[in-house]
TIPA-308892 format. One record per residue: x, y, z of N, C-alpha, C, O in turn. Coordinates in pm, whole numbers, plus 32768, in hexadecimal, padded with zeros to 4 digits. Example, Ala and Ser with C-alpha at 12.3 -4.5 7.8 and 13.67 -1.06 7.14 Angstrom:
# residues 2
85277DC7830C84CE7E3E830C85287EB6830C85907EB4834E85057F1F82C485577F9682CA850A80038313853D80728324
***
This chain:
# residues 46
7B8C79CF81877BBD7A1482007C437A5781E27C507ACD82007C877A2B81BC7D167A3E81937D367AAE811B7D8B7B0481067CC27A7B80DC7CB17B0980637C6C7B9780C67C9D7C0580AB7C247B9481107BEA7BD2812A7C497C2F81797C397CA9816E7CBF7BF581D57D137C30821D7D527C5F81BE7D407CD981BB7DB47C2B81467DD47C7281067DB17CEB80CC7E077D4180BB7D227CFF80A47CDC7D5E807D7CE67DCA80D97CFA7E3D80B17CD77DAB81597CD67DED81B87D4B7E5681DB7D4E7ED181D07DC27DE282157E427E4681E17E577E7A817F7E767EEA81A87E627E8180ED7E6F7EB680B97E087F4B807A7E1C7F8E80157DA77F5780D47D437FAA80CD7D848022813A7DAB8096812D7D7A7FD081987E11802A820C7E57805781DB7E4F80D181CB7EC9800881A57F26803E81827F1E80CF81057F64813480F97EC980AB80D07E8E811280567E6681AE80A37E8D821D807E7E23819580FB7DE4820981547E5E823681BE7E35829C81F57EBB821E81E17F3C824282117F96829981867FBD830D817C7F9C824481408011827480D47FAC830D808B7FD9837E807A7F1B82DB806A7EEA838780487ED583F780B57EC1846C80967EDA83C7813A7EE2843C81C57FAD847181AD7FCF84E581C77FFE841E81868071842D818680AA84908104810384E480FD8051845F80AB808884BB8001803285108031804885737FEB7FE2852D80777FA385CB807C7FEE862180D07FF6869C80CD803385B48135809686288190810D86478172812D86BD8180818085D7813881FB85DD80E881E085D9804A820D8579800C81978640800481A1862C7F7681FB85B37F1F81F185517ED4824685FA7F5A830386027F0E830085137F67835684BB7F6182CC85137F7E82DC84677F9F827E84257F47825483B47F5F825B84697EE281DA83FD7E6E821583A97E3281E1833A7E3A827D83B17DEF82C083617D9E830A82DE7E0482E8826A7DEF835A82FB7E5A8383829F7EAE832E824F7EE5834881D77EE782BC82807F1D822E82467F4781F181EF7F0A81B581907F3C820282177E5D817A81D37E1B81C781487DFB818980DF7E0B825581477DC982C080FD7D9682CD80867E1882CF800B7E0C82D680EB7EB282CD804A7F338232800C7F19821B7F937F1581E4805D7F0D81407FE27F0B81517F9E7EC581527F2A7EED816B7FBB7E1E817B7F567DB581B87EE07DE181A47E697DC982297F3A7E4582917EAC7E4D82317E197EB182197DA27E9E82127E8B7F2681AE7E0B7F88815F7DE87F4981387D777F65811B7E2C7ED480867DFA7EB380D17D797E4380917D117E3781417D867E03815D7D187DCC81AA7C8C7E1881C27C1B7DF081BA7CBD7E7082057C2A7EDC817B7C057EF481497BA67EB7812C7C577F5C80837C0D7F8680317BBD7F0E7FDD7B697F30804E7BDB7E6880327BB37E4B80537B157E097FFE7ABF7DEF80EA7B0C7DF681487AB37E0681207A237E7F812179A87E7681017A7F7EE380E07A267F5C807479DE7F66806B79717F9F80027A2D7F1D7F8679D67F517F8A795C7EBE7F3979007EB7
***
C-alpha cells in the first residue's frame, strides 16, 4: 500500500514537473535537481 502511494506521488509529481519544463524551459535544471532531491529523501524514508 505504501509503495503503491509512493509510486503514485511520484508519478504526479513527474507529470507536473514535464507540463512545467514544457512551459518554463529555462526551469529544467532547477526542476530536475528538486525531484532528485524528494525522490532521494522518499527514498531515505521508506
Amino acid at each position: 500500500m505504501k509503495d503503491d502511494t509512493t509510486r503514485e506521488i511520484i508519478a504526479i509529481i513527474a507529470i507536473i514537473l514535464g507540463v512545467l519544463m514544457l512551459i518554463y524551459p529555462q526551469l529544467v535544471g532547477y526542476l530536475a535537481g528538486l525531484f532528485l532531491i524528494i525522490y532521494g529523501i522518499l527514498e531515505l524514508i521508506k
